[in-house]
Backbone as JSON, one array per atom type, in Angstrom:
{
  "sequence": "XXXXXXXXXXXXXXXXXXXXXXXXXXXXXXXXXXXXXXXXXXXXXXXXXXXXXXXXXXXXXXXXXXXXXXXXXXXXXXXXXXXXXXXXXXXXXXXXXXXXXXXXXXXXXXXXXXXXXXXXXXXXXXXXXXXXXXXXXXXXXXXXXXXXXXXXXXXXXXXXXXXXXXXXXXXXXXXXXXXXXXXXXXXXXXXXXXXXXXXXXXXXXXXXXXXXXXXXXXXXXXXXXXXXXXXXXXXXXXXXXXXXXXXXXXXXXXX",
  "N": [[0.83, -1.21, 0.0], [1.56, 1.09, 0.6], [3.75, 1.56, -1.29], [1.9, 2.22, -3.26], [0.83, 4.57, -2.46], [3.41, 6.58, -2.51], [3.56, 6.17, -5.24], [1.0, 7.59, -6.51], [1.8, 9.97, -5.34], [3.82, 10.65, -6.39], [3.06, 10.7, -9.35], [1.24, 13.36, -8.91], [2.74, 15.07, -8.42], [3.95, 15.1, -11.1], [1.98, 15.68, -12.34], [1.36, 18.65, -11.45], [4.11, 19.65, -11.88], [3.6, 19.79, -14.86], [1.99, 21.11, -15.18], [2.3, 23.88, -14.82], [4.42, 23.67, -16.67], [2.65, 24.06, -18.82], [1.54, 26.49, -18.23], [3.53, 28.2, -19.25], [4.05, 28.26, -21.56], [1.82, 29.02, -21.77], [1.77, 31.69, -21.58], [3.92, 32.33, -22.76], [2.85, 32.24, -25.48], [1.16, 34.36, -25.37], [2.4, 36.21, -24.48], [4.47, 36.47, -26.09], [7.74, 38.25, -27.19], [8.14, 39.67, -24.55], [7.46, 38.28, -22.68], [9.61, 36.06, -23.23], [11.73, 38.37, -22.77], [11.74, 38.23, -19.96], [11.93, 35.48, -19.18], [15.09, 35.39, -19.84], [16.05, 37.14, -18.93], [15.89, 35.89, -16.3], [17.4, 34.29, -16.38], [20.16, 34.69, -16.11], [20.86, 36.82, -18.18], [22.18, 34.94, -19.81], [21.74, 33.7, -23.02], [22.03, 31.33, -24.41], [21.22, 29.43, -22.35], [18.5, 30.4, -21.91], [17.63, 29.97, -24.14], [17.62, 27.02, -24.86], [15.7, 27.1, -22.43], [13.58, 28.05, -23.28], [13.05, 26.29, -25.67], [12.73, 24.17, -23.97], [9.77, 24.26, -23.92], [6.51, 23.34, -23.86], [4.18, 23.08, -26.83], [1.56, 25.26, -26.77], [-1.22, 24.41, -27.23], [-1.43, 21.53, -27.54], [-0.41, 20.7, -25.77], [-1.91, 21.67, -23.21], [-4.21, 20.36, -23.34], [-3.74, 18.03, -23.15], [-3.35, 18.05, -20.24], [-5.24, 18.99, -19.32], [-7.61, 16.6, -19.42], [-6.27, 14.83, -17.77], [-5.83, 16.18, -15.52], [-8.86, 16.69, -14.57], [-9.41, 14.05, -14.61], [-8.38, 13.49, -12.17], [-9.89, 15.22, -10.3], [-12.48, 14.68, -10.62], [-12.15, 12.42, -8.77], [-10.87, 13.22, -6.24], [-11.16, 15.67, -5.87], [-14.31, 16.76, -5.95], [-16.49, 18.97, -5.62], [-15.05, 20.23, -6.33], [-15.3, 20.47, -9.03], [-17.07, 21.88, -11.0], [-15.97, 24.17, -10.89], [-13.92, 24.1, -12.16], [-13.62, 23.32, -14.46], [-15.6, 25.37, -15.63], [-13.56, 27.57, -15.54], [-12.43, 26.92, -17.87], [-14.19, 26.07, -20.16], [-16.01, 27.94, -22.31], [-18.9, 30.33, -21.51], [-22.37, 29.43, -21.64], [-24.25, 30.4, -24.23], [-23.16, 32.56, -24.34], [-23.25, 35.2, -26.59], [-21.18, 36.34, -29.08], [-20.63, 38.99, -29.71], [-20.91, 39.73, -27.02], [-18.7, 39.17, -25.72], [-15.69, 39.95, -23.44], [-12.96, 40.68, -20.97], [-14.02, 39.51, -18.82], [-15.41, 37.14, -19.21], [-14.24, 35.46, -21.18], [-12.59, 32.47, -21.93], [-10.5, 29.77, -21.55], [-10.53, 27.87, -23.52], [-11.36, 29.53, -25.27], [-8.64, 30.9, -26.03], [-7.7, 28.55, -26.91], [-8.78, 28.48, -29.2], [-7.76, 30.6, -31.07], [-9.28, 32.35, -30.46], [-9.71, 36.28, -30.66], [-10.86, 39.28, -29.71], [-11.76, 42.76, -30.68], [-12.79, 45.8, -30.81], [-13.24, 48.4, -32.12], [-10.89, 48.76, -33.11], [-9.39, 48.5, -30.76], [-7.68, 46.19, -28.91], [-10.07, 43.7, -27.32], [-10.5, 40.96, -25.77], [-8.03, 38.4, -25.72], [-5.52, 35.77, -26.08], [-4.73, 36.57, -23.39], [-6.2, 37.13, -21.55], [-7.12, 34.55, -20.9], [-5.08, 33.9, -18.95], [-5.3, 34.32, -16.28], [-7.4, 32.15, -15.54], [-6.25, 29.68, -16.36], [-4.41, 29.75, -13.93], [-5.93, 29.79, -12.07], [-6.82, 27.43, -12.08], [-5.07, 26.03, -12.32], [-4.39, 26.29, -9.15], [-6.12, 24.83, -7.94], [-6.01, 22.06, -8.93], [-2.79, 22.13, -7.66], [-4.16, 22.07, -4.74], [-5.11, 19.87, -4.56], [-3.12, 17.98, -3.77], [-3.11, 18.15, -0.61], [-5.58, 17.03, 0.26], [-5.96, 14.78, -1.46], [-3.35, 13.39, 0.05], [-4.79, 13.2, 2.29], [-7.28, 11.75, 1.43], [-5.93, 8.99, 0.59], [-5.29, 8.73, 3.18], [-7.65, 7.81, 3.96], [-8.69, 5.85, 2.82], [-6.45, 4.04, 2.75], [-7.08, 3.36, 5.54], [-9.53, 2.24, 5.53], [-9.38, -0.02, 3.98], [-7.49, -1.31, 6.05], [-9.14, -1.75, 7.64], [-11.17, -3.88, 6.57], [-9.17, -6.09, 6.12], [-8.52, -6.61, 8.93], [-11.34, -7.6, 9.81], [-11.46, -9.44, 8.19], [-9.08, -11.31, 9.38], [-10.52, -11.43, 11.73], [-12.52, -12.93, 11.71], [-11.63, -15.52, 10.45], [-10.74, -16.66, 12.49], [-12.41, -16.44, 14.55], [-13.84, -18.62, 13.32], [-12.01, -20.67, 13.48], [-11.66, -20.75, 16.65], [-14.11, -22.02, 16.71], [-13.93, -24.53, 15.72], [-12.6, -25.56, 17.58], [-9.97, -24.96, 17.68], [-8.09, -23.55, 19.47], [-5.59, -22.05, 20.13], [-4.46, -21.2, 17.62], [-6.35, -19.36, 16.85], [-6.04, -17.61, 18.8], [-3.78, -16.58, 18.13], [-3.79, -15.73, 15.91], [-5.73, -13.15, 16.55], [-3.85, -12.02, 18.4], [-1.85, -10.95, 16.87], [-3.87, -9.35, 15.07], [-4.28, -7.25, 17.32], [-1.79, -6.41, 17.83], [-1.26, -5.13, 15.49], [-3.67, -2.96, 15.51], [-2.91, -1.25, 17.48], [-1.0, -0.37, 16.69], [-1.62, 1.4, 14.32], [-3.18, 2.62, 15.66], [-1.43, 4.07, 17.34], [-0.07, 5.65, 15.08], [-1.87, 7.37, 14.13], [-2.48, 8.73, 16.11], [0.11, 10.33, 16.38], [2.31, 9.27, 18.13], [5.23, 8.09, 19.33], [7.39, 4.84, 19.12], [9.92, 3.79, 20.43], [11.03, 1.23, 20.21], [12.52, -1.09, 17.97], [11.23, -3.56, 16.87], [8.35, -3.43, 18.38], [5.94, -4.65, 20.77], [2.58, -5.65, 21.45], [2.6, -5.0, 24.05], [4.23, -2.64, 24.43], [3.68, -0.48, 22.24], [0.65, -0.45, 24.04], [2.14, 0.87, 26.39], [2.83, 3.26, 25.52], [1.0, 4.18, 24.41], [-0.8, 4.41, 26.91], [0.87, 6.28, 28.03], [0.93, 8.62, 26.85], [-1.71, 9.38, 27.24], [-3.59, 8.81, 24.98], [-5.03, 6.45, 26.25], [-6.84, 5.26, 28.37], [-6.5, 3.84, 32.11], [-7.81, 1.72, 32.41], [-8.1, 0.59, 30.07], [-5.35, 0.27, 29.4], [-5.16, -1.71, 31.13], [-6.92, -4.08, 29.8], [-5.93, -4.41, 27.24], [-3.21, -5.24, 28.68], [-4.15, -7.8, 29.33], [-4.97, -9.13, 27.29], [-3.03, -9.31, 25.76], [-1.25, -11.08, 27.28], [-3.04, -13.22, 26.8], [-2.02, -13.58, 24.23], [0.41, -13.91, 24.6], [0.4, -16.62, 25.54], [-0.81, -18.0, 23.67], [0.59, -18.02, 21.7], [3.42, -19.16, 22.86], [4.76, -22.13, 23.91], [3.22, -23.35, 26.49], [2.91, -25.41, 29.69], [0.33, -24.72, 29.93], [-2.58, -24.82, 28.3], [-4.54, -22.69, 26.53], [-7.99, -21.6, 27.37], [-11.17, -22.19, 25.79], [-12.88, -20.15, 26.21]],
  "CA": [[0.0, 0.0, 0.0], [2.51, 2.33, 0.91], [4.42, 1.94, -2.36], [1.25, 2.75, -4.49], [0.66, 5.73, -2.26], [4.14, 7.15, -3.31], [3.6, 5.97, -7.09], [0.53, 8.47, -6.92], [2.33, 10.76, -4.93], [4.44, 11.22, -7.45], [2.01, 11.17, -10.57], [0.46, 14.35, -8.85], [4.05, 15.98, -7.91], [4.58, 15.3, -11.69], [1.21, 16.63, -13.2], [1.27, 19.77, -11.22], [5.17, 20.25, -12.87], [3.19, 19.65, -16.28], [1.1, 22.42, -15.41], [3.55, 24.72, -14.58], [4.97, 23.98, -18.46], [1.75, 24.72, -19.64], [1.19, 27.76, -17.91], [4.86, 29.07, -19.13], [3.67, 27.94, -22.58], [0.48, 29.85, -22.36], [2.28, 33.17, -21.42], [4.7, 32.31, -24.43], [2.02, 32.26, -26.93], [0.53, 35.74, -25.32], [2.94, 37.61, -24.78], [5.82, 36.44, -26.9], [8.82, 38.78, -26.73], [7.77, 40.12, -23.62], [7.83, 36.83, -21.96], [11.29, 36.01, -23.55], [12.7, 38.93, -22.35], [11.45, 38.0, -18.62], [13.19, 34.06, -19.46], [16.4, 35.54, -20.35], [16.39, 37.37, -17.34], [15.45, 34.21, -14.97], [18.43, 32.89, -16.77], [21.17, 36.0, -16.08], [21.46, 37.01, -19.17], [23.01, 33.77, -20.64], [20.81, 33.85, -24.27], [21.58, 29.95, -24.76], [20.5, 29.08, -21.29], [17.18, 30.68, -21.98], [16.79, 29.25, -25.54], [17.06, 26.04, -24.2], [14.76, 27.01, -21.52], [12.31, 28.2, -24.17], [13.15, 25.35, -26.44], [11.8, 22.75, -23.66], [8.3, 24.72, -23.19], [5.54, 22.72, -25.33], [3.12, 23.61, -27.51], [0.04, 25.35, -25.4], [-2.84, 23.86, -27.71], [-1.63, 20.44, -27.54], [-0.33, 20.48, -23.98], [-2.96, 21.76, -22.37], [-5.52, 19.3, -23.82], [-3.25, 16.34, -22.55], [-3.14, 18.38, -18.84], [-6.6, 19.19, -18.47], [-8.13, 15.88, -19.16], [-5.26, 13.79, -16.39], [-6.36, 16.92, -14.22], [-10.47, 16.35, -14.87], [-10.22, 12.94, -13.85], [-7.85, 13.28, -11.01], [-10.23, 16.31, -9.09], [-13.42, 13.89, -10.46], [-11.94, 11.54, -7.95], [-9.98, 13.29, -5.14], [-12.03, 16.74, -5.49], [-15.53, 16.95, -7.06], [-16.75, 19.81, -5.35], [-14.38, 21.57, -7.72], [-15.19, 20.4, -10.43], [-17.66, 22.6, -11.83], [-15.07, 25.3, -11.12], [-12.65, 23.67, -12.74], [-14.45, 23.07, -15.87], [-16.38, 26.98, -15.82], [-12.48, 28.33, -16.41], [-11.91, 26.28, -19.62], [-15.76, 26.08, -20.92], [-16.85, 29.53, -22.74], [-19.81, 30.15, -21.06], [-23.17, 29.0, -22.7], [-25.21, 31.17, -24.68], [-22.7, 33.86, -24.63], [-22.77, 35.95, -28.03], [-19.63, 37.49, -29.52], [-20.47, 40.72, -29.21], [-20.42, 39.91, -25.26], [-17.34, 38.68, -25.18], [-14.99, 40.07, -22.75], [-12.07, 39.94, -20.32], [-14.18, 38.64, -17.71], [-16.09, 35.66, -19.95], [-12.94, 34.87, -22.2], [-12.17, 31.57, -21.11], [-8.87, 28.84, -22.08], [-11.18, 27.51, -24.47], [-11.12, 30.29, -26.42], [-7.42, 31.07, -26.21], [-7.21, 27.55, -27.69], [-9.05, 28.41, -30.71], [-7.26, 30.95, -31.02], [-10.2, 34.08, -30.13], [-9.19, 37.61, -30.41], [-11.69, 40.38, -29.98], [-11.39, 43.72, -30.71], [-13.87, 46.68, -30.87], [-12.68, 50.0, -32.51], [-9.2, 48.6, -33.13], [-8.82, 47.73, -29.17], [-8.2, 44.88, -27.95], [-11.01, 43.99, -25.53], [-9.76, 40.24, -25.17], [-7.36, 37.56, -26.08], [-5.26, 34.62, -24.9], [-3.71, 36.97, -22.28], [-7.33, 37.11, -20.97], [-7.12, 33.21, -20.38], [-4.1, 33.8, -17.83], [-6.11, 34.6, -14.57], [-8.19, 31.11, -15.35], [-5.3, 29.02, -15.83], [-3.71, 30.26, -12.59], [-7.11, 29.57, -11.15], [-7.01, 26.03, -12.6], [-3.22, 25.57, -11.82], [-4.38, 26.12, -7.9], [-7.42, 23.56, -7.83], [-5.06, 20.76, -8.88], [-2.39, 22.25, -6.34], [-4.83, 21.87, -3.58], [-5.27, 18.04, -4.25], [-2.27, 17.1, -2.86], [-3.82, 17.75, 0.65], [-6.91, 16.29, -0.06], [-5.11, 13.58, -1.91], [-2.96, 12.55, 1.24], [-6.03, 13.01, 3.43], [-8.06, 10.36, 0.85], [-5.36, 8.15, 0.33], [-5.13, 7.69, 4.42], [-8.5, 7.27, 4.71], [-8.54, 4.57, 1.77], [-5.67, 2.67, 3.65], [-7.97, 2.8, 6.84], [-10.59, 0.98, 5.18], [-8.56, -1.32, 3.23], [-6.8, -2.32, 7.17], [-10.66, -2.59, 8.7], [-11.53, -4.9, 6.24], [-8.07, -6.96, 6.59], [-8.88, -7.06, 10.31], [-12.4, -7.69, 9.98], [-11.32, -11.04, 7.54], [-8.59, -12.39, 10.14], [-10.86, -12.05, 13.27], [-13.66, -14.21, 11.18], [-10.61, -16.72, 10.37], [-10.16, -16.35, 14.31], [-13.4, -17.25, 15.22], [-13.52, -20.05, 12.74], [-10.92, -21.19, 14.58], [-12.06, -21.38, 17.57], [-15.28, -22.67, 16.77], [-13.87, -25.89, 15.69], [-11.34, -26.28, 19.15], [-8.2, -24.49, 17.52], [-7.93, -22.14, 20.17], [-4.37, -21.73, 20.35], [-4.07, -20.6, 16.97], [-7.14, -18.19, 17.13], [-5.69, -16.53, 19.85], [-2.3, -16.02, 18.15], [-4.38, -14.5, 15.19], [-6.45, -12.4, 17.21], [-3.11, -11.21, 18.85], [-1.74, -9.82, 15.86], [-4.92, -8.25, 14.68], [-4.65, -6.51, 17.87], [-0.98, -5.51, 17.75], [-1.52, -4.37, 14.15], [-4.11, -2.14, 15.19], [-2.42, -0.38, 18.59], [0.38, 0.03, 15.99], [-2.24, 1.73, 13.58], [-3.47, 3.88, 16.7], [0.17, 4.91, 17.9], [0.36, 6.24, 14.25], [-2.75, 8.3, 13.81], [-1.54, 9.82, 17.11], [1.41, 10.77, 16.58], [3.0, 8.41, 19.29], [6.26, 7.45, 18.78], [6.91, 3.68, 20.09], [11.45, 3.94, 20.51], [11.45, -0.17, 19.65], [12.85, -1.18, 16.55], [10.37, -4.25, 17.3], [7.88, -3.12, 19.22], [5.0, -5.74, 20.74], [1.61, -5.42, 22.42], [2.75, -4.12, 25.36], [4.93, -1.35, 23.71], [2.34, -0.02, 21.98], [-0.29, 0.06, 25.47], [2.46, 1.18, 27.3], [2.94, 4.3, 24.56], [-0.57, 5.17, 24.42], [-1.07, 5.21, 28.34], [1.86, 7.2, 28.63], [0.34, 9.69, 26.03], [-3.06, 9.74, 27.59], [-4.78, 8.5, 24.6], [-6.13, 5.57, 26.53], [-6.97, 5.63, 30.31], [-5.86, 3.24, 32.7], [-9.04, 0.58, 32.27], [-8.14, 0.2, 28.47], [-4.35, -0.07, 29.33], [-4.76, -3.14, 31.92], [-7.56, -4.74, 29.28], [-5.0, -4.79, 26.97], [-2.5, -6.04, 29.28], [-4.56, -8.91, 29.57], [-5.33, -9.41, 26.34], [-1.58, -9.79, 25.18], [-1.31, -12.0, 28.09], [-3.65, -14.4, 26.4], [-1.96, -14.11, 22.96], [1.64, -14.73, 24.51], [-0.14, -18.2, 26.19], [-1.25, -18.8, 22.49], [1.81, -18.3, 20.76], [4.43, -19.8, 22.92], [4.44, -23.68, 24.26], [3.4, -23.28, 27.82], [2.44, -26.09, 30.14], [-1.19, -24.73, 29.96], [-3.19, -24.12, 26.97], [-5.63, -20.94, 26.36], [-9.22, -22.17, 27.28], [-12.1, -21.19, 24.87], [-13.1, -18.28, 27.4]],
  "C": [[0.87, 1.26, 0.0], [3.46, 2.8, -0.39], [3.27, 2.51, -3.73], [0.79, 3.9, -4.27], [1.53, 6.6, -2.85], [3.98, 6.79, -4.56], [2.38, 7.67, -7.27], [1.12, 9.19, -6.38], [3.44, 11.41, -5.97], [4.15, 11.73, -9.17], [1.7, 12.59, -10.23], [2.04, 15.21, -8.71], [4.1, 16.38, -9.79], [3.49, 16.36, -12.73], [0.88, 18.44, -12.61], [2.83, 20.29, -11.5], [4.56, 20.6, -13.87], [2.43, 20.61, -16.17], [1.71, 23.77, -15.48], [3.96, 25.48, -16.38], [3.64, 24.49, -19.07], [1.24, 26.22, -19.34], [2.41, 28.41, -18.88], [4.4, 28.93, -20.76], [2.34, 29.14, -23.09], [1.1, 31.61, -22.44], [3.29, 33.22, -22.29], [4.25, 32.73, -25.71], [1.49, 33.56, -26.2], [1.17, 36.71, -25.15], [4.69, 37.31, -25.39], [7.41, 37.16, -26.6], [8.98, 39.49, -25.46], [8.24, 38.61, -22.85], [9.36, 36.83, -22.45], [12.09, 36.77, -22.87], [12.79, 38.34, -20.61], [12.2, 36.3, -18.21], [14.35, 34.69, -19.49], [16.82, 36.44, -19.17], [16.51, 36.87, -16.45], [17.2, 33.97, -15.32], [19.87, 34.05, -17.04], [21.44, 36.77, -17.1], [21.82, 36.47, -20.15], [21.44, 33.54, -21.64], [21.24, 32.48, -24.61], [21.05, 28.94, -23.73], [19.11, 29.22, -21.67], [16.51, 30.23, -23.73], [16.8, 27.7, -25.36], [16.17, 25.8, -22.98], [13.54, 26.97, -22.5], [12.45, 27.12, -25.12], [12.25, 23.64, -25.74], [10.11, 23.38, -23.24], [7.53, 24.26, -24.48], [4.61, 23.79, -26.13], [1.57, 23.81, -26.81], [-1.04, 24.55, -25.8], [-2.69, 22.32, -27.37], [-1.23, 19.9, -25.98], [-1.4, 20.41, -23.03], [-4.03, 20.9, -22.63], [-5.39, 17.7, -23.24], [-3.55, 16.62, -20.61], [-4.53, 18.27, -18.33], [-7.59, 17.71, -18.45], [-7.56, 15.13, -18.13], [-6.11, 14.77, -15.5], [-8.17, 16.56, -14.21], [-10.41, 15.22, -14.29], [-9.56, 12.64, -12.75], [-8.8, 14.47, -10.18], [-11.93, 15.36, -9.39], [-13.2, 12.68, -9.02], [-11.68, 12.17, -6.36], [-10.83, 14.83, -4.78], [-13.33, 17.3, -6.03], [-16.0, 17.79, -6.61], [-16.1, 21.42, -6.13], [-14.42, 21.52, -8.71], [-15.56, 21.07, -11.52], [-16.98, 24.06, -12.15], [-13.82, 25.05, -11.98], [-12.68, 23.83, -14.34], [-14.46, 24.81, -16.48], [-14.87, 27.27, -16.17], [-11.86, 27.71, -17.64], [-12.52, 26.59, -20.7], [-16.0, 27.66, -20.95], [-18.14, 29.12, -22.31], [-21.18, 29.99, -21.9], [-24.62, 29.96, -22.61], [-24.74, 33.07, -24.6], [-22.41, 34.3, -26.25], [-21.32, 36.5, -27.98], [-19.72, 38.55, -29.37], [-20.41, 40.5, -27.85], [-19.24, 39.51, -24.88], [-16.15, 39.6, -24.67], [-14.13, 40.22, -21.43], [-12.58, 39.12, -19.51], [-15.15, 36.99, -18.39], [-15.29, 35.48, -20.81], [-12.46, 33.86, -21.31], [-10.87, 30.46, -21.91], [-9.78, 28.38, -23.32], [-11.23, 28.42, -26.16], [-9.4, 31.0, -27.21], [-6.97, 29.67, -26.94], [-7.8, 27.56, -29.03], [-8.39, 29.65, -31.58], [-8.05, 32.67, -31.65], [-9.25, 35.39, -30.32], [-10.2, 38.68, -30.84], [-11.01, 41.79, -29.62], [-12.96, 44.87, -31.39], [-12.89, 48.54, -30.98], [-11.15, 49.97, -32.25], [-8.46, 48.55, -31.66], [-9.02, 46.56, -29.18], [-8.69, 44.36, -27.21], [-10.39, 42.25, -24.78], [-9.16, 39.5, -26.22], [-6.89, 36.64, -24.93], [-4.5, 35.19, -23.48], [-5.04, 37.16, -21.5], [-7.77, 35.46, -20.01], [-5.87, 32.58, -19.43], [-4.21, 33.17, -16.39], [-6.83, 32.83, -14.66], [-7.22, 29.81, -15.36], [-4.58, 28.8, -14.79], [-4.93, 29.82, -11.66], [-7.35, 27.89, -11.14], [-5.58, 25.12, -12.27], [-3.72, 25.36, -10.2], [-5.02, 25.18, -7.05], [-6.42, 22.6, -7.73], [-3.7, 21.19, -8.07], [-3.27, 21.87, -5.64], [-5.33, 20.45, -3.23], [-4.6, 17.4, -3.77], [-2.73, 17.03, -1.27], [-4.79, 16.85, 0.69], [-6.49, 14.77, -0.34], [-4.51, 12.61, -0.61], [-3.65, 12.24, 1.77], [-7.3, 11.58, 3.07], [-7.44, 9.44, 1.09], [-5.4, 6.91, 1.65], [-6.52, 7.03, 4.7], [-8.68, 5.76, 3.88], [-7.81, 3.64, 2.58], [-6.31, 2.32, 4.84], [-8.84, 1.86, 6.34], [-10.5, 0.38, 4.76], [-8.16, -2.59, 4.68], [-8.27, -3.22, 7.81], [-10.97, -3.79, 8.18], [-10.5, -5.99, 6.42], [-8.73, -7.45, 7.89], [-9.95, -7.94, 10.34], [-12.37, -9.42, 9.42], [-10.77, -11.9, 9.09], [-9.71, -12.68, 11.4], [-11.9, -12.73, 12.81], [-12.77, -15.04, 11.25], [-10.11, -17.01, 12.07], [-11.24, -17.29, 14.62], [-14.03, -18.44, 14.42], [-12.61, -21.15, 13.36], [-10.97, -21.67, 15.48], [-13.21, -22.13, 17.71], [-15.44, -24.4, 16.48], [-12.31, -26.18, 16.64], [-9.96, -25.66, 18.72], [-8.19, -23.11, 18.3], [-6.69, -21.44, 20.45], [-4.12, -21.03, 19.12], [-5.54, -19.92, 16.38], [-6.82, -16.73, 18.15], [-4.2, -16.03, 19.53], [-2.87, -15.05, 16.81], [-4.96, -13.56, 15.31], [-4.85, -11.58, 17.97], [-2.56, -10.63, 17.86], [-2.7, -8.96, 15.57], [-4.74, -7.31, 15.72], [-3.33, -5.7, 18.24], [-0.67, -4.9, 16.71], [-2.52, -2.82, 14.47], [-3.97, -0.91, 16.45], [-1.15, 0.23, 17.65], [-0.28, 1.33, 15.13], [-3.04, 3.8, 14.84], [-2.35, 5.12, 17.55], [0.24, 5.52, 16.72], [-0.54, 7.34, 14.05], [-2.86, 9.61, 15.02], [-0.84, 10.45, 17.34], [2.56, 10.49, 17.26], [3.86, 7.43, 18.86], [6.88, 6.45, 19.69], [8.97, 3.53, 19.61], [11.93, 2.01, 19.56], [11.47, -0.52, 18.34], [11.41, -2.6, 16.28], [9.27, -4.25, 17.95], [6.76, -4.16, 19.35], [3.84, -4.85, 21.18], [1.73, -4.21, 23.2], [3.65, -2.72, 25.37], [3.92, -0.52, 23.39], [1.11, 0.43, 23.06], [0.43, 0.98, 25.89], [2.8, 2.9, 26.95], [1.79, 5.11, 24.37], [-0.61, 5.5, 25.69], [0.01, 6.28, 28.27], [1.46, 8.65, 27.91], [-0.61, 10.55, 26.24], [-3.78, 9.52, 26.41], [-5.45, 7.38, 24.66], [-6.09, 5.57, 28.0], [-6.09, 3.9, 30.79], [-6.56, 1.69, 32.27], [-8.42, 0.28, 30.87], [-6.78, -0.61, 28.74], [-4.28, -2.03, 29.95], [-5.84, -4.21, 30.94], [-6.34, -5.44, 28.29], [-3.49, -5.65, 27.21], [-2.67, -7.68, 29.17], [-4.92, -9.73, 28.49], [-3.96, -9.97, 25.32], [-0.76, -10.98, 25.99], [-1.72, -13.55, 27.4], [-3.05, -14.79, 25.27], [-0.3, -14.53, 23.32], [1.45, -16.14, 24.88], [-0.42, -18.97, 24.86], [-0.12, -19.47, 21.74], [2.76, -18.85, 21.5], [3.52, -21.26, 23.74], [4.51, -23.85, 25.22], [2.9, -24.76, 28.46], [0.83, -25.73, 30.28], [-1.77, -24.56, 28.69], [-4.62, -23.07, 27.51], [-7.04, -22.06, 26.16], [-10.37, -21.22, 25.83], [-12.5, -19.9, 25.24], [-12.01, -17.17, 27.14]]
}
């Protein structure tokens, strides 16, 4: 689990770079030598530094068409409450005439067809009009990485419940046909899996490179996020699963 968290973790690190290029792309195609000069400055001066800077910036029409659909179905998933905002700065709005068109209803959509209005030889908009919505659309998909982590953990929570939820059936299968010794050694993992799971969502850091049961209790009481009654249940409860798992002269009754 943990390695497919970093795999997306890094998909999103890489499509909010890819946005980046498309933004630098879009302000290429609008303001051309203007932009350039502002590259060649980034880049001290050095004029083959900055032509290989501008040499790796794509093509806006076809970039952005590859960005915004990865982004569409990564905020369909991780943020749908944004979606319709996400969309509204791409989508020209519907049932807007041309004669209404400007700065504030000029949307990427139209900078990709490559719009340009003008009224009495002004410019009222263009693709430098579809800046502000990109930047607005660049910050949405920023803001998924929180969200993102915050899904991902809760995803691994309910991936572990159900884990748990299997072994302690295979538990009480177990005991139901007399294998009580190895019910009670599966039931003790499930239950130092999930003090391990509770020391983490805490913040409670357990020093043992190994840590058991009683590490774990003895980490939470000390924390205060379990009282005293929980601590000695537990006690007793790791009690029963060291009786399971090692080869004592008694065995663990069904009780």
């Amino acid at each position: 689990m943990a390695k497919s968290i970093d795999k997306y973790k890094t998909d999103l690190e890489k499509l909010i770079d890819d946005g980046e290029q498309v933004r630098r792309a879009l302000l290429l195609e609008a303001y051309g030598a203007e932009f350039e000069g502002i590259i060649l400055k980034d880049c001290g001066g050095d004029k083959q530094k900055a032509a290989e800077f501008k040499k790796a910036i794509p093509n806006f029409k076809y970039a952005y068409q590859s960005w915004y659909s990865e982004s569409l179905s990564l905020i369909k998933q991780l943020l749908p409450d944004r979606l319709g905002d996400f969309i509204r700065f791409y989508e020209k709005p519907k049932g807007r005439k041309r004669d209404d068109i400007g700065f504030e209803n000029y949307r990427i959509e139209d900078a990709l067809q490559g719009l340009s209005v003008t009224r009495g030889g002004k410019v009222i908009a263009d693709d430098k009009s579809a800046v502000p919505h990109l930047n607005q659309q660049l910050a949405i998909v920023a803001s998924i990485k929180r969200r993102f982590e915050s899904s991902l953990f809760e995803i691994k929570q309910l991936v572990q419940a159900d884990l748990f939820d299997s072994e302690i059936d295979a538990a009480r299968e177990l005991l139901k046909n007399k294998f009580s010794r190895a019910a009670g050694a599966i039931s003790g993992v499930v239950l130092e899996k999930h003090l391990a799971q509770v020391c983490f969502n805490h913040a409670v850091s357990v020093k043992k490179k190994h840590p058991t049961i009683a590490d774990f209790n003895d980490a939470l009481k000390s924390a205060s996020v379990i009282d005293v009654a929980q601590w000695r249940f537990h006690q007793h409860l790791a009690d029963i699963r060291n009786l399971c798992d090692h080869n004592k002269a008694a065995d663990p009754s069904s009780d």
